[in-house]
PAVOBA-837642 format. One record per residue (C-alpha): x, y, z; residue in three letters; residue number from 1. Coordinates in nm, 2 decimals. Layout:
N
[rec [X Y Z] 'ALA' NUM]
...
This chain:
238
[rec [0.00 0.00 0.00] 'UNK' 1]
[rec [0.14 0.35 -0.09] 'UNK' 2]
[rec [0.23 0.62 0.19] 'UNK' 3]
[rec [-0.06 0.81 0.07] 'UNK' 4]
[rec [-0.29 0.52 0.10] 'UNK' 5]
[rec [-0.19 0.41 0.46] 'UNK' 6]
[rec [-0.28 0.76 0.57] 'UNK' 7]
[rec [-0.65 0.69 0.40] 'UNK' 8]
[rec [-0.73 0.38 0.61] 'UNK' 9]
[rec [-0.91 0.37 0.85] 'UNK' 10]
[rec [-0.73 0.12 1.13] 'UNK' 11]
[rec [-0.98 -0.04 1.37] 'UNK' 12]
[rec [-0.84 0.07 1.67] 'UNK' 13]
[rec [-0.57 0.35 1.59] 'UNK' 14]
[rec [-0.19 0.28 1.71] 'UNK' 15]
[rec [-0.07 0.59 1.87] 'UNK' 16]
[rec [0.33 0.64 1.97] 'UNK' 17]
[rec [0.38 0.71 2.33] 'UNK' 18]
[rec [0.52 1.05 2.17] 'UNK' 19]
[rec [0.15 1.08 2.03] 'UNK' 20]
[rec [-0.05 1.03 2.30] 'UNK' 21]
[rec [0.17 1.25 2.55] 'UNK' 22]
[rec [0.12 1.55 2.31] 'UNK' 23]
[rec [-0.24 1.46 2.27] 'UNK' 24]
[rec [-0.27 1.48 2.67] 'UNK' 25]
[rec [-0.10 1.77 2.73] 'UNK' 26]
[rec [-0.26 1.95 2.46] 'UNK' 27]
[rec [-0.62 1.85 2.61] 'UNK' 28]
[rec [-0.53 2.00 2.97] 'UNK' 29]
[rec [-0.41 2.28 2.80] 'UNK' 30]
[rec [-0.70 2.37 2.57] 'UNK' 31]
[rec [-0.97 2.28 2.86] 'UNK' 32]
[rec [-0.78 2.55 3.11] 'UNK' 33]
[rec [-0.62 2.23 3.31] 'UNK' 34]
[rec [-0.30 2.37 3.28] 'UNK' 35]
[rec [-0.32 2.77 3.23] 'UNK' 36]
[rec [-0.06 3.02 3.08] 'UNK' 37]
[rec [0.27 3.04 3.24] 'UNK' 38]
[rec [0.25 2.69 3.44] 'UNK' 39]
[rec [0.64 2.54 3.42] 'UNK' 40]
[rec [0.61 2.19 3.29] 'UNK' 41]
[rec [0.85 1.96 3.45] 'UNK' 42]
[rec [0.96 1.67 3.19] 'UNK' 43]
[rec [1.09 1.45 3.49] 'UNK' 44]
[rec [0.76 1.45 3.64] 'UNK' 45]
[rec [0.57 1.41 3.29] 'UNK' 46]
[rec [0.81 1.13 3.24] 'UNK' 47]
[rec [0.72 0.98 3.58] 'UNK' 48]
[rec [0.36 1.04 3.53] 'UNK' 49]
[rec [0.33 0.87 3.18] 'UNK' 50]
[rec [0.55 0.59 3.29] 'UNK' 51]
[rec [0.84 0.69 3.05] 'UNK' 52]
[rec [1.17 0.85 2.97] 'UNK' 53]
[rec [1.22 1.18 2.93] 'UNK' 54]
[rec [1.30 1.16 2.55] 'UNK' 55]
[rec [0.94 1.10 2.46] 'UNK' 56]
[rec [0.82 1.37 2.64] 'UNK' 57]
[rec [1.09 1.59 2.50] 'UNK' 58]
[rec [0.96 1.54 2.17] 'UNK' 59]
[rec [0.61 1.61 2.26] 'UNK' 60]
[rec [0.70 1.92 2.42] 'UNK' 61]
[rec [0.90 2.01 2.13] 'UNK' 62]
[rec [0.57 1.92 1.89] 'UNK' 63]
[rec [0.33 2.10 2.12] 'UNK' 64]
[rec [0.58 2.46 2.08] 'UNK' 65]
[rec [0.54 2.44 1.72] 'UNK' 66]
[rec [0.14 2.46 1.80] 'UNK' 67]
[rec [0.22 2.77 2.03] 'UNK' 68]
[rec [0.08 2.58 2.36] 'UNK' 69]
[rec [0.36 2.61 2.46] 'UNK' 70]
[rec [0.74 2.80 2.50] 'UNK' 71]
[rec [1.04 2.64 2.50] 'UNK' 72]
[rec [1.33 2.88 2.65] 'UNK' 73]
[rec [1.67 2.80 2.69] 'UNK' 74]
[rec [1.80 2.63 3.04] 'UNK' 75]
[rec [1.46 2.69 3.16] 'UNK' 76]
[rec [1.14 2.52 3.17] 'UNK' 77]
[rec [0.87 2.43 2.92] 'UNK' 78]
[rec [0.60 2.67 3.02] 'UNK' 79]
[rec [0.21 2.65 2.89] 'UNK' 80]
[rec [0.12 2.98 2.67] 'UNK' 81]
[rec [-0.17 2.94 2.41] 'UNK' 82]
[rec [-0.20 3.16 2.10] 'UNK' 83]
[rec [-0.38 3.46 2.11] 'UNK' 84]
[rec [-0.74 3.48 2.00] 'UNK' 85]
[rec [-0.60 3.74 1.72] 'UNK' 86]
[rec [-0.34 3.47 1.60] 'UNK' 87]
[rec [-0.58 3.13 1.62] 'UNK' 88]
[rec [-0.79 3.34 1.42] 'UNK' 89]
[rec [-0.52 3.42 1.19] 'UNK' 90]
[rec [-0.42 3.04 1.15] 'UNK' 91]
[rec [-0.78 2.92 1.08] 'UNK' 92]
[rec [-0.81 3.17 0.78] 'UNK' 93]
[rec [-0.49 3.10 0.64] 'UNK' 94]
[rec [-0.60 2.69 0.73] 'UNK' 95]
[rec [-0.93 2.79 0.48] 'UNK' 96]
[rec [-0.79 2.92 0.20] 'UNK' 97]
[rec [-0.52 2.65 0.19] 'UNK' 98]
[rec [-0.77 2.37 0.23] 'UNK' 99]
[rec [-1.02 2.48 0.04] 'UNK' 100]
[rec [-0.76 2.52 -0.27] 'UNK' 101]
[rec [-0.68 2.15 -0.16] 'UNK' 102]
[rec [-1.06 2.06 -0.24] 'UNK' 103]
[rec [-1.06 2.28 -0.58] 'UNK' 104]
[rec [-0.75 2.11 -0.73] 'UNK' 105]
[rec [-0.91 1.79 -0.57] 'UNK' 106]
[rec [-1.19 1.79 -0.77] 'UNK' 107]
[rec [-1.03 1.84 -1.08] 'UNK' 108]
[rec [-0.71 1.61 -1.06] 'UNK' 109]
[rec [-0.74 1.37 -0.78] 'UNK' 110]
[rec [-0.74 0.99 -0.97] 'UNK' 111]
[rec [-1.02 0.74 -0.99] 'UNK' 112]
[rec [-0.89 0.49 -0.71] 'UNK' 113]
[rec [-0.85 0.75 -0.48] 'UNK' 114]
[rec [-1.23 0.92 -0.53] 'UNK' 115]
[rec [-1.35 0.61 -0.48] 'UNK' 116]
[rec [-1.13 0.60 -0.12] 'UNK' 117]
[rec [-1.26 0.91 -0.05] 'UNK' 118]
[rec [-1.62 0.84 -0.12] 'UNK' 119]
[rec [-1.56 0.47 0.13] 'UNK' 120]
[rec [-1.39 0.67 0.34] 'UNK' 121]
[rec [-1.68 0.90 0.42] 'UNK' 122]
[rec [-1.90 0.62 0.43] 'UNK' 123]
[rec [-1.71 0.47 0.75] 'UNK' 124]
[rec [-1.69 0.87 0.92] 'UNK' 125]
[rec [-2.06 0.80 0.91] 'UNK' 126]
[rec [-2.12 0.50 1.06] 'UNK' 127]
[rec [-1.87 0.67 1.37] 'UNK' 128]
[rec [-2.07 0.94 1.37] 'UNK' 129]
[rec [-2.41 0.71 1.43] 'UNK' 130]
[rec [-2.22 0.51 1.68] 'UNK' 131]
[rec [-2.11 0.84 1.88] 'UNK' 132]
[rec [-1.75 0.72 1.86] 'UNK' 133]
[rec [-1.61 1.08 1.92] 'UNK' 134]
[rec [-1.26 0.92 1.93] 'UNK' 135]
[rec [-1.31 0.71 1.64] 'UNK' 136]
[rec [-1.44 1.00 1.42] 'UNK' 137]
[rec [-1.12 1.25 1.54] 'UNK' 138]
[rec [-0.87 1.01 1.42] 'UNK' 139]
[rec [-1.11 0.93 1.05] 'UNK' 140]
[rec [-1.08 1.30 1.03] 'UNK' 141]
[rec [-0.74 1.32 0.96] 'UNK' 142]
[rec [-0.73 1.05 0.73] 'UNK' 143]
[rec [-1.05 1.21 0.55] 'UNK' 144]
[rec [-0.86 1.58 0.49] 'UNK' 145]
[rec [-0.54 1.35 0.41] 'UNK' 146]
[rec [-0.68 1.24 0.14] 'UNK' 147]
[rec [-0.77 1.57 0.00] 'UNK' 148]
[rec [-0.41 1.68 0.03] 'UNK' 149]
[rec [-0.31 1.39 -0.18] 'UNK' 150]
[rec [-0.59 1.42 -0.41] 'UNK' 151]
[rec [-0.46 1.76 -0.56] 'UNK' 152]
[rec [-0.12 1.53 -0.68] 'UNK' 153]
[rec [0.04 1.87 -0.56] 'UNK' 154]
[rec [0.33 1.79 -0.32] 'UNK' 155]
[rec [0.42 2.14 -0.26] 'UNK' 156]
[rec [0.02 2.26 -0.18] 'UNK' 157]
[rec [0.05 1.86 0.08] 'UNK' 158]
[rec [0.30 1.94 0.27] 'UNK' 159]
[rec [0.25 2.30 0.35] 'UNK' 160]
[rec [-0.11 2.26 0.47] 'UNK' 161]
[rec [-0.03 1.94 0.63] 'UNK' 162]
[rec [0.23 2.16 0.81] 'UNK' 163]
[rec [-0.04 2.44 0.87] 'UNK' 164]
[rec [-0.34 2.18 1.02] 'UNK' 165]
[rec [-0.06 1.97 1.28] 'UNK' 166]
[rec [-0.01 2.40 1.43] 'UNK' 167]
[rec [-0.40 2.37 1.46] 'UNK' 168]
[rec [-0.45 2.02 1.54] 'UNK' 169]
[rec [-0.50 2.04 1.94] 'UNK' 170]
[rec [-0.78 2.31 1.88] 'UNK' 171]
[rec [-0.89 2.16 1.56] 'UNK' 172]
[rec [-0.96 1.81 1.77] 'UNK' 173]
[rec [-1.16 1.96 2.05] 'UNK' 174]
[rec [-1.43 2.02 1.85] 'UNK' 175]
[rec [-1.56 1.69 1.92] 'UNK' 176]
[rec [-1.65 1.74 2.24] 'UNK' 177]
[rec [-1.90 1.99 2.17] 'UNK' 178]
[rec [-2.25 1.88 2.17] 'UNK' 179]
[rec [-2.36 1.78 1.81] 'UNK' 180]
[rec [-2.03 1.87 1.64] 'UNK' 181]
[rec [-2.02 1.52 1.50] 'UNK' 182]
[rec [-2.31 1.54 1.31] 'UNK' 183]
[rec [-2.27 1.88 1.17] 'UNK' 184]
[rec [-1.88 1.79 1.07] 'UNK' 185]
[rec [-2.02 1.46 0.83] 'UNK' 186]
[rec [-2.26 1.71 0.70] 'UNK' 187]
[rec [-2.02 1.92 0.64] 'UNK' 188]
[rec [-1.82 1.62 0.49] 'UNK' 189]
[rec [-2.10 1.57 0.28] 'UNK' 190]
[rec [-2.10 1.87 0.08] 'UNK' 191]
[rec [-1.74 1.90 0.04] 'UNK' 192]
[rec [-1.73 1.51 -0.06] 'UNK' 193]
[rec [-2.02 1.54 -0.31] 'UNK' 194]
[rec [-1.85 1.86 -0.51] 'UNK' 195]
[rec [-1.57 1.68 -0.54] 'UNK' 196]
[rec [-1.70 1.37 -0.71] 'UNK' 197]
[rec [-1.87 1.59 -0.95] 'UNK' 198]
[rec [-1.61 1.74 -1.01] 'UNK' 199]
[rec [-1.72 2.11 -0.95] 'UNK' 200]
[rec [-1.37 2.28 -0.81] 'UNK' 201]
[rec [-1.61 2.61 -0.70] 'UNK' 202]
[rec [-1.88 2.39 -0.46] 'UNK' 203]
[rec [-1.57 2.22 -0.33] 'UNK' 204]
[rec [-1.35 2.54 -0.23] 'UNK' 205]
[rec [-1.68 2.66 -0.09] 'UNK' 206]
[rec [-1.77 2.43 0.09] 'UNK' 207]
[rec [-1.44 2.33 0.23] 'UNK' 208]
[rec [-1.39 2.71 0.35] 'UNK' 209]
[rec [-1.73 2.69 0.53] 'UNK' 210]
[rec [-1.64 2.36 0.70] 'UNK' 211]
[rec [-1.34 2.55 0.86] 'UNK' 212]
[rec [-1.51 2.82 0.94] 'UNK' 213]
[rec [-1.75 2.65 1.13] 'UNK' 214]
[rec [-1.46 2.43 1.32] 'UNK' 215]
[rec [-1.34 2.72 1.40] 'UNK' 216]
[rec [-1.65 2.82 1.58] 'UNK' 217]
[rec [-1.71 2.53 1.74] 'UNK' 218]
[rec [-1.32 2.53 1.89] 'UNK' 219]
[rec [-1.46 2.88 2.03] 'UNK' 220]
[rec [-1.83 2.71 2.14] 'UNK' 221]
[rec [-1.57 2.46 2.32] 'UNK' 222]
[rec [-1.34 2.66 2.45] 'UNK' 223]
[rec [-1.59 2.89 2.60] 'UNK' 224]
[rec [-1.75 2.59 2.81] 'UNK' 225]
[rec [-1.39 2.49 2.93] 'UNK' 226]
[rec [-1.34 2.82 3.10] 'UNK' 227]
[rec [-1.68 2.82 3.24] 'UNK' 228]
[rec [-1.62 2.48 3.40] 'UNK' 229]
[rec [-1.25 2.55 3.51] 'UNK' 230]
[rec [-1.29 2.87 3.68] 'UNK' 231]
[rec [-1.62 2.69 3.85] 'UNK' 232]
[rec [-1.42 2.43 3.97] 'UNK' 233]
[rec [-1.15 2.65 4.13] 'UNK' 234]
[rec [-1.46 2.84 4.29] 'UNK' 235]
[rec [-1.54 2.56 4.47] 'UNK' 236]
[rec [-1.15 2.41 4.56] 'UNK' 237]
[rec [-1.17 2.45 4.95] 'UNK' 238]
């Protein structure tokens, strides 16, 4: 199976590198307000914590900095910041334009074999999303806008958005934990999917750009309820 292929599957339960799932963690506790701005992350103690070395959770610091969640300085410790509203915003328009020219050039270029991955691709995304399997629908997500990137045979236009998404990824994955955002995303899907496979580059840009829009509202919706619940909980800390 190609590289481009692998990424399209959909594995039954998804392997995830101890590297992976630290990042994913850390990234959680920092979007949901469990670890706020300016918090010093000790890597012995993350090490401890996850049951590993400190090499893994090296790397996933050094990951989660290219995100902005956090700042690496030098001889000093890791410390949570998040992006300003200003700058998310920023990255979620520039993440619009670059993925909706994905779906454009996608609909005119991408090859048979892979239309038809796309199309059985969104098939499964559905079945997650009428099983609830918030997990299992995050992880077909990636694979789903994957395929997109390779279906505009444009290496350049792949890895720069690919670059682009992994900066947003941590806000872009909370999503799912709003109420009714897995629904509305396969919708979403839907349209994008369907312009695609006829082949009409304008729907597809379209509809793509309004997809991102409306993850970025939801990341908003999400974050919004995080704070609320945070500060509620430190009102209530004897």
């Amino acid at each position: 199976m190609s590289e481009a292929g692998a990424r399209r599957a959909v594995p039954a339960q998804p392997a995830r590198t101890s590297v992976d799932a630290i990042r994913l963690e850390i990234a959680r506790r920092i979007v949901t307000g469990e670890l706020e701005p300016g918090k010093p992350l000790d890597e012995s103690g993350l090490a401890s914590e996850f049951g590993v070395s400190r090499t893994p959770v090296r790397e996933a610091l050094r990951q989660l900095a290219s995100s902005g969640l956090v700042q690496q300085r030098p001889h000093r410790r890791t410390i949570v910041t998040k992006p300003s509203e200003k700058a998310l915003s920023d990255m979620f328009d520039v993440m619009a334009y670059l993925e909706g020219l994905c779906a454009n050039l996608c609909a005119k270029v991408i090859p048979p074999s892979e239309r038809k991955a796309l199309e059985d691709l969104h098939a499964q995304m559905g079945a997650l999303m009428r099983a609830g399997d918030a997990q299992g629908y995050a992880q077909a997500n990636e694979y789903f806008h994957n395929a997109i990137y390779d279906g505009t045979q444009n290496a350049y236009l792949i890895e720069i958005t690919f670059s682009t998404r992994m900066r947003l990824q941590p806000f872009r994955r909370a999503q799912f934990d709003t109420l009714g955002r897995l629904a509305a995303s396969h919708a979403e899907h839907t349209a994008v999917v369907n312009a695609i496979l006829q082949g009409d580059r304008r729907a597809a840009e379209e509809a793509m750009r309004n997809h991102i829009g409306l993850v970025e509202e939801a990341w908003h919706e999400f974050a919004g309820d995080a704070q609320d619940a945070s500060a509620m909980n430190r009102l209530q800390e004897p």
